[in-house]
DOSEDREN-526675 format. One record per residue (C-alpha): x, y negated, z; residue number from 0. Coordinates in steps of 0.5 Angstrom, whole numbers. Example, Ala and Ser with C-alpha at 12.3 -4.5 7.8 and 13.67 -1.06 7.14 Angstrom:
2
px py pz pos
25 9 16 0 .
27 2 14 1 .
END
This chain:
808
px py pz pos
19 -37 -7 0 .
16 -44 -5 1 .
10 -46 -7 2 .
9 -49 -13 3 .
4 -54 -11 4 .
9 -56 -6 5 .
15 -57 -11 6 .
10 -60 -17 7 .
7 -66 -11 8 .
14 -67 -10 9 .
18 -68 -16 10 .
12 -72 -18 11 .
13 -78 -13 12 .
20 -82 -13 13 .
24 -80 -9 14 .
22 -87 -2 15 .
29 -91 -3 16 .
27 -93 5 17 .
29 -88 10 18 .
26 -88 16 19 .
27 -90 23 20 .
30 -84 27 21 .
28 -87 33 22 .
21 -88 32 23 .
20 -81 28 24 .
15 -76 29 25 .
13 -80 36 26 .
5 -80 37 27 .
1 -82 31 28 .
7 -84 26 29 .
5 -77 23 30 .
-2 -77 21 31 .
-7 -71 20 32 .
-2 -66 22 33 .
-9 -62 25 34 .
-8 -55 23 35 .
-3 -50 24 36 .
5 -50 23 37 .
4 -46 17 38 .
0 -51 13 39 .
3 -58 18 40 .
10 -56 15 41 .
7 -55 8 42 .
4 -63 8 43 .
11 -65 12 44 .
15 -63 5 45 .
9 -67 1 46 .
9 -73 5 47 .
16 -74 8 48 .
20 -70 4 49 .
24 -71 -3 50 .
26 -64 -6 51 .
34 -63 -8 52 .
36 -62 -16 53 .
40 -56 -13 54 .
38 -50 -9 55 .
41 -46 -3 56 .
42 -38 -5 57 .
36 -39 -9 58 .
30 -42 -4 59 .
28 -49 -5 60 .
31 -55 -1 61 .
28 -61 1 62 .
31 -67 5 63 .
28 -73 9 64 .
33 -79 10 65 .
33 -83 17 66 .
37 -89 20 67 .
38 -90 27 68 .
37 -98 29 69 .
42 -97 35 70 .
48 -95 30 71 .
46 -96 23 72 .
48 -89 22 73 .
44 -86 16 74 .
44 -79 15 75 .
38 -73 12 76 .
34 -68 14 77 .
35 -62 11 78 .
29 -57 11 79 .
30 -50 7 80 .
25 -46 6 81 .
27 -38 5 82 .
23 -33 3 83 .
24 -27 7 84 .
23 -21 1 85 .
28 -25 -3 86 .
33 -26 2 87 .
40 -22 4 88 .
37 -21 12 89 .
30 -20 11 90 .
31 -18 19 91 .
31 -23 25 92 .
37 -22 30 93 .
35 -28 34 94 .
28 -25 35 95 .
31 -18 37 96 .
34 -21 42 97 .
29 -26 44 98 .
25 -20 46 99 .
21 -21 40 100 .
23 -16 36 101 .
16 -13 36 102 .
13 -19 31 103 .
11 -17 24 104 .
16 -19 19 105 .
14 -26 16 106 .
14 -29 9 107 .
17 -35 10 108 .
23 -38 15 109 .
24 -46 16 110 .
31 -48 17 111 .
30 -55 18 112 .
38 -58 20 113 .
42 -64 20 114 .
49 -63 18 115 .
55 -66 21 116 .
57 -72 20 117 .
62 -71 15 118 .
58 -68 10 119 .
52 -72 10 120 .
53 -73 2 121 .
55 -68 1 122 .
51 -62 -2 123 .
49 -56 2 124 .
53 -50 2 125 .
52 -43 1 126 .
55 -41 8 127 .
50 -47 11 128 .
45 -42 15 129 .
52 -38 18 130 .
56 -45 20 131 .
54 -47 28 132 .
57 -54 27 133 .
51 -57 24 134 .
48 -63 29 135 .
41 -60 28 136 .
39 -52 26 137 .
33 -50 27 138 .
29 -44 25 139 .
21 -43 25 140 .
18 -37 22 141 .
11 -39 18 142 .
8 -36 24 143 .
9 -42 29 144 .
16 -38 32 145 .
22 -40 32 146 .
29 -42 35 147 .
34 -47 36 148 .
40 -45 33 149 .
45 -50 35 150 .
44 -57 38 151 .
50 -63 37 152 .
52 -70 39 153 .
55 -75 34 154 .
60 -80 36 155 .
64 -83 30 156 .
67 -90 30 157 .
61 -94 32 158 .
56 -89 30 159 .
54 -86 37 160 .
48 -81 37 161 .
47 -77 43 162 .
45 -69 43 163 .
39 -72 47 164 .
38 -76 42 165 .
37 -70 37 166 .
34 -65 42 167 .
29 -71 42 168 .
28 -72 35 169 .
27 -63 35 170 .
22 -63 40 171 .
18 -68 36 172 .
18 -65 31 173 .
16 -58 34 174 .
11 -62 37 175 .
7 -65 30 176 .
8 -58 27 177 .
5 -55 33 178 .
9 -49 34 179 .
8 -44 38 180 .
15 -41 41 181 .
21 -43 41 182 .
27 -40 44 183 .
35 -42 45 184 .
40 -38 47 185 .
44 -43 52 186 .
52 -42 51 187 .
54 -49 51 188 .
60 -51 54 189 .
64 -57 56 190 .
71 -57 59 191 .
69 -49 60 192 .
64 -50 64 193 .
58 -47 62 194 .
52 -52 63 195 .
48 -47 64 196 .
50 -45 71 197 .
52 -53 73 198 .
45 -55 71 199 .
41 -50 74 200 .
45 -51 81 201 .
44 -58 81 202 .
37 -58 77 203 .
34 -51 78 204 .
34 -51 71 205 .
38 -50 65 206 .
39 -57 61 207 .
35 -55 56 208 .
29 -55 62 209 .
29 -64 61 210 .
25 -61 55 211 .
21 -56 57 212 .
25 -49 57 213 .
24 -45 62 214 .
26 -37 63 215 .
25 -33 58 216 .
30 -26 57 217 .
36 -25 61 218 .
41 -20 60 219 .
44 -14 63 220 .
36 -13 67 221 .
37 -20 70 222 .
29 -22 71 223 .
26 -28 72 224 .
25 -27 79 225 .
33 -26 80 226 .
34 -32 76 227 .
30 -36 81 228 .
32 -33 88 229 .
39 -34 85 230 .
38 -41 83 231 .
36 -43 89 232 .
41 -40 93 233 .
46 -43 90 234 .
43 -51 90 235 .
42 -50 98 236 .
48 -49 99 237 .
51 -53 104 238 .
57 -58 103 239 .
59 -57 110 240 .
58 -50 110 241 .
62 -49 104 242 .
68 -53 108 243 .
67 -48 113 244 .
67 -43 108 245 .
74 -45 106 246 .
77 -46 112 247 .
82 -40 111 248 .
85 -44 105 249 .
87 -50 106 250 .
89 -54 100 251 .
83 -52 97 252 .
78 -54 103 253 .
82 -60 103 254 .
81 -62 95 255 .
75 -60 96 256 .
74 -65 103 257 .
77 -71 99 258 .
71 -70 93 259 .
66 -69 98 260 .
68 -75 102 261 .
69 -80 97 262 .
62 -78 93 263 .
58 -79 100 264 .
61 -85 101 265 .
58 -88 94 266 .
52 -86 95 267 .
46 -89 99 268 .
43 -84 100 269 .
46 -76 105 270 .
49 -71 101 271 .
47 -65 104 272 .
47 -60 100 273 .
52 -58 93 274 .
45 -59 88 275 .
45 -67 91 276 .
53 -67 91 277 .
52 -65 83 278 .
46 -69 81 279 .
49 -74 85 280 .
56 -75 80 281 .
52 -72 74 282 .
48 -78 75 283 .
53 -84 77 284 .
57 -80 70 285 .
51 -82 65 286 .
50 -90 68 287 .
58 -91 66 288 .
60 -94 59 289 .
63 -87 57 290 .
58 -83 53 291 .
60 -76 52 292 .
58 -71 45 293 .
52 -65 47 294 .
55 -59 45 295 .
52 -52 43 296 .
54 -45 42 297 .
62 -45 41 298 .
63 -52 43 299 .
69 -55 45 300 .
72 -56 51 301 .
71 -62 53 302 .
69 -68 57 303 .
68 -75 56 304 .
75 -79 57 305 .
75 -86 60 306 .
80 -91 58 307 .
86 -92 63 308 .
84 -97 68 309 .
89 -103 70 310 .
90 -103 77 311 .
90 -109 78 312 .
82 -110 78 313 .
80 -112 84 314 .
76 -108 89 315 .
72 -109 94 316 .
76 -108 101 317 .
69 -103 104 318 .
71 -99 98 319 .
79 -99 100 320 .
78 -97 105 321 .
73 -91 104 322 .
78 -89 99 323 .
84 -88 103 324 .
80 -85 108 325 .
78 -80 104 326 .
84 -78 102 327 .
89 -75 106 328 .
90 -80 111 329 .
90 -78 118 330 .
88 -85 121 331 .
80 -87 121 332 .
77 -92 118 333 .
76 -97 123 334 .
84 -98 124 335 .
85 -98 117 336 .
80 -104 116 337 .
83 -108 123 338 .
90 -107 118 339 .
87 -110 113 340 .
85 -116 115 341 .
91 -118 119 342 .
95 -117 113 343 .
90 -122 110 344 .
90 -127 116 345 .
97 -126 115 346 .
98 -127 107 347 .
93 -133 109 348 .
97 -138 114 349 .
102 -137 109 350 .
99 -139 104 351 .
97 -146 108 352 .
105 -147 111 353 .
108 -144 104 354 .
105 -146 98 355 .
99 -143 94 356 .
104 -140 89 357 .
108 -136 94 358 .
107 -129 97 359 .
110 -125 102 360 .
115 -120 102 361 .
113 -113 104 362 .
118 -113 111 363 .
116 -120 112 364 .
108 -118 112 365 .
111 -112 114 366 .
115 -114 121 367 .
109 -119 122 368 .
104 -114 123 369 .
108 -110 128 370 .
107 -116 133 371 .
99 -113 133 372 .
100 -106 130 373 .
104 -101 134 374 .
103 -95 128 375 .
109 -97 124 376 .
107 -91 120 377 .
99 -94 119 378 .
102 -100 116 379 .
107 -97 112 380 .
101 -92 110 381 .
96 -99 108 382 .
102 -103 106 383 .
104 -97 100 384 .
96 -96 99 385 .
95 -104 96 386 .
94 -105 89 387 .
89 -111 89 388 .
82 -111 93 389 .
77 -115 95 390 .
76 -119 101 391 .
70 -124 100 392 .
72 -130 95 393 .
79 -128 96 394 .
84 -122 92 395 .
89 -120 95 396 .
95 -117 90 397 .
102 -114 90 398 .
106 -115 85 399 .
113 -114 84 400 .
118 -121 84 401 .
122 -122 78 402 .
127 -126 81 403 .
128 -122 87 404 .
126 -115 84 405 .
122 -114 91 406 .
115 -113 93 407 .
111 -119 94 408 .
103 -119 96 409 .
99 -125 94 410 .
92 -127 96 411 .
88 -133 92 412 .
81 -135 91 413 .
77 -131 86 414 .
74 -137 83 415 .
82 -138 80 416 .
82 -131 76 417 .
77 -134 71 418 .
82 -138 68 419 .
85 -131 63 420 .
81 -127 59 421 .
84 -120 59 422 .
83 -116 52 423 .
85 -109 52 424 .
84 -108 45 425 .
89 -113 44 426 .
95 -108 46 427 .
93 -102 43 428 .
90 -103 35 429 .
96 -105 32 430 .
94 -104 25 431 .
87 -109 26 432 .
87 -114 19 433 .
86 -120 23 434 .
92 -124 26 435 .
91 -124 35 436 .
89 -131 35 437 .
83 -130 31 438 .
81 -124 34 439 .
82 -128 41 440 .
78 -133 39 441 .
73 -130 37 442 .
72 -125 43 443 .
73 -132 47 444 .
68 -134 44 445 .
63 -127 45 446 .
64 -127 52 447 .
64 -135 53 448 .
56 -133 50 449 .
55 -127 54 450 .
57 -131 60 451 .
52 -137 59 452 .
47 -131 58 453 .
49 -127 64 454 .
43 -129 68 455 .
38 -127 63 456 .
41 -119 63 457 .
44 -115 58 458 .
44 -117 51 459 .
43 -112 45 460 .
49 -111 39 461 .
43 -114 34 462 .
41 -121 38 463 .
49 -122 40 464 .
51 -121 33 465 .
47 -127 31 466 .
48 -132 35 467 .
56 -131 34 468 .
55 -132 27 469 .
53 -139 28 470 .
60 -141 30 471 .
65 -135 27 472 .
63 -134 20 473 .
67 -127 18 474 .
61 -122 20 475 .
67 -116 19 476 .
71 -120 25 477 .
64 -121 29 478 .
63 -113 27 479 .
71 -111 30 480 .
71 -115 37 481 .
64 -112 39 482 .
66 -106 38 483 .
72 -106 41 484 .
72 -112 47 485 .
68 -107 52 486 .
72 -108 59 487 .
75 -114 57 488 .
76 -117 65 489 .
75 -124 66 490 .
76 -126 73 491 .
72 -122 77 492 .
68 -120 72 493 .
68 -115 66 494 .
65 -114 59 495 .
61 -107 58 496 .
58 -104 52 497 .
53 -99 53 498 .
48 -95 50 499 .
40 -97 54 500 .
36 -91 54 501 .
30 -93 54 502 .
31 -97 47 503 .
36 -93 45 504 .
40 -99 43 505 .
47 -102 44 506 .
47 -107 49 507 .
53 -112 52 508 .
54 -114 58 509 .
57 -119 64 510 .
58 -116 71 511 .
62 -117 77 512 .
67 -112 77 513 .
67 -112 86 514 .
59 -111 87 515 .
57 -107 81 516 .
55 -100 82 517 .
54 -97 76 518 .
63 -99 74 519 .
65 -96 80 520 .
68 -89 77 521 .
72 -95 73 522 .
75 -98 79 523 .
76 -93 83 524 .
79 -89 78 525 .
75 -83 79 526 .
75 -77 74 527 .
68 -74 75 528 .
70 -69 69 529 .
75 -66 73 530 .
73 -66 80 531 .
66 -61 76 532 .
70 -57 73 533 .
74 -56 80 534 .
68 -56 84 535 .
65 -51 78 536 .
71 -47 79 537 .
72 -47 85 538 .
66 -46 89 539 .
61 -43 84 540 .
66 -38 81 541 .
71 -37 87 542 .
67 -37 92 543 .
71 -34 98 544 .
69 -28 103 545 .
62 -28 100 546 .
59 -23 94 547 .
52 -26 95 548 .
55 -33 92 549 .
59 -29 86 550 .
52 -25 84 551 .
48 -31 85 552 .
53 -34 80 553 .
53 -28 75 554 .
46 -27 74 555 .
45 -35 72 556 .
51 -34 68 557 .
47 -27 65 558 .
41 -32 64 559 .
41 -35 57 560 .
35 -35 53 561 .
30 -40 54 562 .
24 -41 52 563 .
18 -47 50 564 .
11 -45 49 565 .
7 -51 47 566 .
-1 -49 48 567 .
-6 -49 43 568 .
-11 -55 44 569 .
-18 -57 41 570 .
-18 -63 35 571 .
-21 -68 36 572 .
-25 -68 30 573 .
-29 -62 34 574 .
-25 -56 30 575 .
-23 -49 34 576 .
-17 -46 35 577 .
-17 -38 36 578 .
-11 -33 36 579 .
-14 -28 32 580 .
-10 -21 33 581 .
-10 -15 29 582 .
-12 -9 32 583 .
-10 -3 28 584 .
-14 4 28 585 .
-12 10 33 586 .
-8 14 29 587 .
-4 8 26 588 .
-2 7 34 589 .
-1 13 36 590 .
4 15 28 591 .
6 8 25 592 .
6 2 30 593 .
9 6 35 594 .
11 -2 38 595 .
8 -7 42 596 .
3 -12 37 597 .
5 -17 34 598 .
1 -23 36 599 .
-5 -26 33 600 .
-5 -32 28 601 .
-8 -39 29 602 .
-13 -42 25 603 .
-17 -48 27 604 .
-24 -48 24 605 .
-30 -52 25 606 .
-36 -49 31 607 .
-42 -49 26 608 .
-38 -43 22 609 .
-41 -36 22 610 .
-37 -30 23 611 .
-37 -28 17 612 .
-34 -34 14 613 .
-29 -34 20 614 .
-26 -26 17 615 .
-25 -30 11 616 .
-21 -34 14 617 .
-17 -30 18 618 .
-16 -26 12 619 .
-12 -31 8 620 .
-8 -33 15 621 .
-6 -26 16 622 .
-4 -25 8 623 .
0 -32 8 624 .
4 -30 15 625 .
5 -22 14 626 .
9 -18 9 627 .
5 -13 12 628 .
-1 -15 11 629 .
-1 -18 4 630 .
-7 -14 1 631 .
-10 -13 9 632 .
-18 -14 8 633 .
-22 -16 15 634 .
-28 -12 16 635 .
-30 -13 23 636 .
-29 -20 28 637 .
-29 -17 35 638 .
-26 -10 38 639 .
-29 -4 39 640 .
-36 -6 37 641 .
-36 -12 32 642 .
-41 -19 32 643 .
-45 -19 27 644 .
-43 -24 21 645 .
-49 -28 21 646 .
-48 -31 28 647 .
-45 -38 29 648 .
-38 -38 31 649 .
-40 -43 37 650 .
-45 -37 40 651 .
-40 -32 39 652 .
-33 -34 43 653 .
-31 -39 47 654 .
-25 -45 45 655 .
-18 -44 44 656 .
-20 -36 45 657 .
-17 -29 43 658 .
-21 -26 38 659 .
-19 -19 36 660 .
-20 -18 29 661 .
-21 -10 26 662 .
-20 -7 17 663 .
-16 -4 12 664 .
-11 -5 7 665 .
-4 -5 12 666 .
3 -4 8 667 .
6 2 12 668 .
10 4 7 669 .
14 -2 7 670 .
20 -4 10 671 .
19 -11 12 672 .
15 -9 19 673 .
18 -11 24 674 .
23 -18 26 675 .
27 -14 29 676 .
29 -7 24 677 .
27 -1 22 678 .
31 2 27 679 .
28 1 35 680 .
35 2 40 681 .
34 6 45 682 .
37 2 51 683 .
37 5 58 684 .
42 3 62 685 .
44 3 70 686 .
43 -5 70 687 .
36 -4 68 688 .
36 -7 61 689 .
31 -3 57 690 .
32 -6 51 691 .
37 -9 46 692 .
39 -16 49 693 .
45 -18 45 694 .
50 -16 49 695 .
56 -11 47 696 .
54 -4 47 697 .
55 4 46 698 .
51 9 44 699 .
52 18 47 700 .
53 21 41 701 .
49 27 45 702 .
43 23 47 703 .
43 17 42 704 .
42 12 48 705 .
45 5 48 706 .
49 2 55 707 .
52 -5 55 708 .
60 -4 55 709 .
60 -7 61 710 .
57 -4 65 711 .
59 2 63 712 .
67 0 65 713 .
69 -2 58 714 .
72 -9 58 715 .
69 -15 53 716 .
77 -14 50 717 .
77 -6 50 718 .
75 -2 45 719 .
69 1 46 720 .
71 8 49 721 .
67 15 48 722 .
61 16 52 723 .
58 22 53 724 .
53 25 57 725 .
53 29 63 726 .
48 33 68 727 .
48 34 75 728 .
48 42 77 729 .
44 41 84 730 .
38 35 80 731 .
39 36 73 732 .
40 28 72 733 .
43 26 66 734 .
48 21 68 735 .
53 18 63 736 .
61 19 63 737 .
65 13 59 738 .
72 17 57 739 .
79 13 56 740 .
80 13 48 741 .
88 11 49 742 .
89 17 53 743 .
94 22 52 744 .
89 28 53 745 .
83 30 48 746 .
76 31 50 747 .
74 37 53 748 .
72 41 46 749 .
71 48 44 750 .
77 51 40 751 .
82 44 42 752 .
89 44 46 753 .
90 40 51 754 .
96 36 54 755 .
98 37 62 756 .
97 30 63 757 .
90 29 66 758 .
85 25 63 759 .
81 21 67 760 .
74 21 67 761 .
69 16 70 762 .
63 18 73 763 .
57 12 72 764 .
50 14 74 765 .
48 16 81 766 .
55 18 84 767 .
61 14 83 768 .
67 19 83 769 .
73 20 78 770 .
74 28 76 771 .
81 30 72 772 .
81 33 65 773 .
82 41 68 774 .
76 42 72 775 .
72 39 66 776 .
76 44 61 777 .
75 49 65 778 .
67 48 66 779 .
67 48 59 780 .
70 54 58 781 .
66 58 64 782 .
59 55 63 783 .
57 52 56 784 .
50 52 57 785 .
47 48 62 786 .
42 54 63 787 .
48 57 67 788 .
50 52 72 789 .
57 53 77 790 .
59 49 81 791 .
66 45 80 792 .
69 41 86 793 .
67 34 86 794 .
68 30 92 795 .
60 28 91 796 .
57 33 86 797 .
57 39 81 798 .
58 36 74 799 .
59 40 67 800 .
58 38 60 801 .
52 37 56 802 .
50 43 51 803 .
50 39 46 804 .
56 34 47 805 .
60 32 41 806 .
68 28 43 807 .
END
């Protein structure tokens, strides 16, 4: 159970009426004294920032530290559970089985520190609480400073808008006070399906949790690190105008393809050459948009951020205009397009000075007209259709439909004219607003009229806005509903954004110009980044044509999904060592017992002037806090083979931040805690090169106990796990593994069985790739049972018969 000081400490104090903030949590100094390891920083953590609940999860003990946000008021807590690991239902660590840690001493306490999802913020923890992969924020560390980021989720609830990023920020904060030493993730975070794992490594090089730190640490089916970084990289150089070439042969997807390029090309200022910078480039230009998406971990959604539907008569710049229809399917170049439009400008022009202000033209009016200098009636026809409303210096041309004559008309007219009308799209849509819409009009009026007045001195937070409509509108709720709802209001060229700064973390307003301003072109060129990824994704990175290199690239990023951080230990400044002293057992304790690799050594943080013998004391403590199998281990030697004397000062002895080998007695072998993976070790030897249980879908042969991915032995993820059994070559007497259909007609090859005519397909997997009917088998069984009396059976590629010990 938790310690009783702990509980004792925090029961006596009142519980801190005052939350704290969360963007300033956990960051440099605002958590002092946090100087030893993790298990004593964690146990100080619960002291000093931590309230223990009235009630317990399945018995272990629960603390929570509340937090606000200053950029969304949202207040919510942070949950840390200390389970103790002889009393728990899974003593075991999967996550580290799996994470390739699976040799580490069974600990005796585990940390969960989690953020519920919002919905359940005051609620009481549940029982399922560890199993449900909801949660904002989990995360597990063990008392030895290992640990895993087990889910990772955003909050976007009304106006509570709280990135992924924002938590991911706040959980590696906190690794980094307590000063853990490991942390691993398994990465399968999807949006829209599309694993982020592969669009992050293709753009970046790295998964997207690299933005924190985490590099490589296991792959499955054998991919090594060396495979994951030839192929990150073959997929990032990718050529854009190679990938077109590449896809010659199908036309309409060489042409969407094109249309995406081209356009993203021609919003960027600087080359787009290679698939990496087209990704990082729409990644990019995404995130600078007033639409913020949710990060999603482990099972996620499938989705993107939405934008809003955009008005089409938003002006855009005639460069833009132009670029557009250029990159779509139009077969005229850009400079004719452009000579188009500016004769349907100057044309719109002298008919606005000899008709009137107000009037426009008819489509077959401007249309004849232009035919006088344009001989491409198809060019006009196509640039005719195109408008909706550009730009062109102070002047926007729109087309619009005449409600008298019920005929397209185009209009052109000063831009300074426009600012007259203030468009509220909120307005039309939120019919169940309390307020009458003259209140609310007035009150956004009033709110753009002060970020107006305001433009020239940049953005304005949500907070200094708020104040300075409360001098003229009173009711703080009406304030409260226009801010939240009054992003892209147009007026005139201009348009309201409410977005989130990433360097304050705060949400800001502001005014900008709809023709000239970067950051909102995706809005006015109604883009859709989300689905131009995903089509790329799908497209070029998993249907990728006529190349294998492409798609074997693709399959080991996909097969790349643990990731790990390691924070390195460092020297305080108060002069105190850190050492990693490590456990060496005696021979016979190897060679019969500790048959694994060694369990690494645990951090202590003590002082240069101690001696060596007071250095084993402390070790001893460390090792019996940590270890259930280490709960009555005495310490008798620092050092390795030959030991250093106890009276010699510790600063004499060994080096900073050095490993110290630390010899004694007293390990617990009879007990069953041992091993963070399980008593039982797997024995994986599969043809992809795996040696080791990877978390990926199994069978084991019944004859010699080995375990093979299903996959790689032929079985699909939605098929039952077929019979496998084990096969030698009579000419090498390799052993190779044969995985037998289990819906088939036939039984297997069995002493004593009958068989149906129907033939049973065997597939071969090994050294030889061949299929060979059910008979021959039967008939290898009958003839030759031990394998001491070999006769070869006619194969394409080889002689097989039937292991001796073969069970169906």
């Amino acid at each position: 159970m938790a310690s009783s000081t702990i509980i004792e400490a925090c029961n006596s104090r009142k519980r801190n009426g005052k939350p704290f903030i969360f963007e300033a949590f956990a960051i440099g100094d605002s958590i002092d004294a946090f100087s030893g390891p993790f298990r004593d920083n964690i146990r100080l953590f619960l002291q000093e920032f931590a309230s223990i609940e009235d009630y317990t999860l399945c018995g272990f003990p629960i603390w929570s530290t509340w937090l606000i946000s200053n950029s969304t008021g949202a207040v919510f807590p942070l949950y840390t559970i200390e389970e103790t690991t002889q009393l728990s239902l899974h003593p075991f660590c999967d996550y580290c089985k799996f994470s390739g840690w699976g040799h580490h001493y069974v600990s005796k306490r585990r940390y969960h520190l989690l953020i519920p999802a919002n919905e359940n913020w005051e609620k009481p923890l549940r029982s399922d609480t560890f199993e449900i992969g909801t949660h904002v924020l989990h995360g597990l560390i063990h008392c030895n400073g290992y640990g895993h980021l087990l889910s990772i989720n955003g909050v976007n609830e009304d106006s509570n808008l709280l990135s992924g990023s924002d938590f991911m920020d706040l959980w590696d904060r906190l690794c980094t006070i307590f000063k853990t030493r490991k942390v691993s993730v398994n990465d399968v975070s999807k949006k829209g399906g599309v694993h982020l794992r592969l669009l992050h490594g293709v753009a970046y090089g790295q998964s997207w949790f690299g933005k924190w730190g985490y590099r490589f640490g296991r792959g499955s089916y054998g991919v090594t690190e060396q495979k994951y970084e030839i192929a990150v990289q073959f997929l990032s150089s990718l050529g854009l105008d190679k990938i077109l070439n590449d896809f010659r042969k199908d036309i309409p997807k060489r042409q969407k393809i094109k249309q995406i390029i081209g356009t993203y090309r021609e919003l960027s200022e600087v080359p787009l050459i290679t698939i990496s910078e087209l990704l990082q480039f729409m990644l990019a230009f995404k995130s600078k948009a007033p639409f913020h998406s949710k990060m999603k971990l482990a099972n996620g959604d499938d989705y993107w951020c939405d934008p809003d539907i955009v008005e089409k008569n938003r002006p855009i710049s005639m460069e833009t205009f132009v670029n557009l229809m250029a990159n779509s399917d139009c077969r005229w170049p850009a400079r004719r397009l452009e000579f188009v439009l500016i004769v349907i400008v100057n044309f719109l022009k002298e008919n606005q000075a000899n008709v009137g202000r107000n009037c426009g033209m008819t489509r077959q009016d401007l249309r004849n007209e232009a035919r006088k200098f344009i001989g491409d009636t198809g060019l006009i026809d196509f640039v005719l259709k195109s408008i909706r409303c550009f730009a062109l210096g102070n002047q926007i041309v729109r087309r619009t439909i005449n409600p008298t004559t019920k005929l397209l008309e185009f209009t052109i007219h000063e831009a300074a004219n426009e600012e007259e009308s203030i468009r509220f799209p909120f307005l039309d849509k939120d019919s169940d607003c309390r307020w009458t819409e003259r209140r609310v009009k007035q009150a956004a009026e009033f709110i753009v009229k002060i970020l107006r007045a305001h433009n020239g001195d940049g953005a304005m937070s949500r907070q200094e806005l708020r104040d300075k409509a409360r001098t003229t509108i009173r009711d703080t709720g009406l304030i409260d509903y226009v801010l939240k709802s009054i992003n892209k209001s147009v007026m005139g060229n201009k348009i309201v954004f409410r977005s989130k700064n990433p360097s304050t973390k705060r949400i800001e307003f502001a005014f900008e110009d709809i023709v000239d301003a970067n950051r909102v072109e995706n809005v006015e060129l109604h883009l859709n980044i989300d689905q131009d990824l995903v089509y790329l994704y799908e497209t070029v990175l998993l249907s990728y044509p006529g190349s294998d290199s492409v798609s074997l690239a693709t399959g080991v990023v996909l097969d790349s999904k643990k990731f790990v951080k390691e924070w390195k230990l460092e020297d305080q400044e108060n002069q105190r060592m850190a050492l990693t002293c490590k456990v060496l057992p005696s021979f016979d304790e190897l060679e019969s017992e500790l048959t694994r690799p060694l369990s690494p050594g645990v951090v202590v943080y003590v002082p240069p002037w101690i001696t060596i013998g007071e250095l084993k004391g402390v070790t001893q403590f460390a090792l019996r806090d940590i270890y259930c199998i280490m709960q009555n281990f005495v310490v008798t030697q620092i050092g390795g083979l030959r030991g250093i004397e106890d009276e010699r000062m510790l600063s004499c002895a060994v080096g900073r931040d050095a490993h110290v080998w630390v010899r004694g007695c007293g390990l617990d072998l009879e007990t069953e805690l041992r091993y963070e993976g399980g008593p039982i070790k797997l024995k994986v030897d599969c043809i992809c090169g795996a040696r080791d249980d990877d978390g990926e879908r199994m069978v084991k042969c019944d004859a010699c106990q080995v375990w093979f991915h299903t996959m790689c032995s032929g079985i699909d993820d939605h098929e039952e796990a077929w019979k496998l059994a084990s096969m030698l070559t009579a000419s090498t007497m390799k052993r190779v593994h044969v995985s037998v259909e289990a819906n088939s007609s036939a039984a297997l090859p069995c002493k004593g069985t009958s068989y149906s005519t129907k033939p049973t397909v065997i597939h071969i997997r090994g050294d030889i790739n061949t299929s060979i009917p059910a008979a021959k088998l039967l008939y290898s069984w009958r003839k030759l049972r031990l394998i001491a009396d070999p006769r070869p059976i006619p194969a394409p590629n080889g002689s097989w018969i039937l292991h001796h010990s073969f069970k169906p």
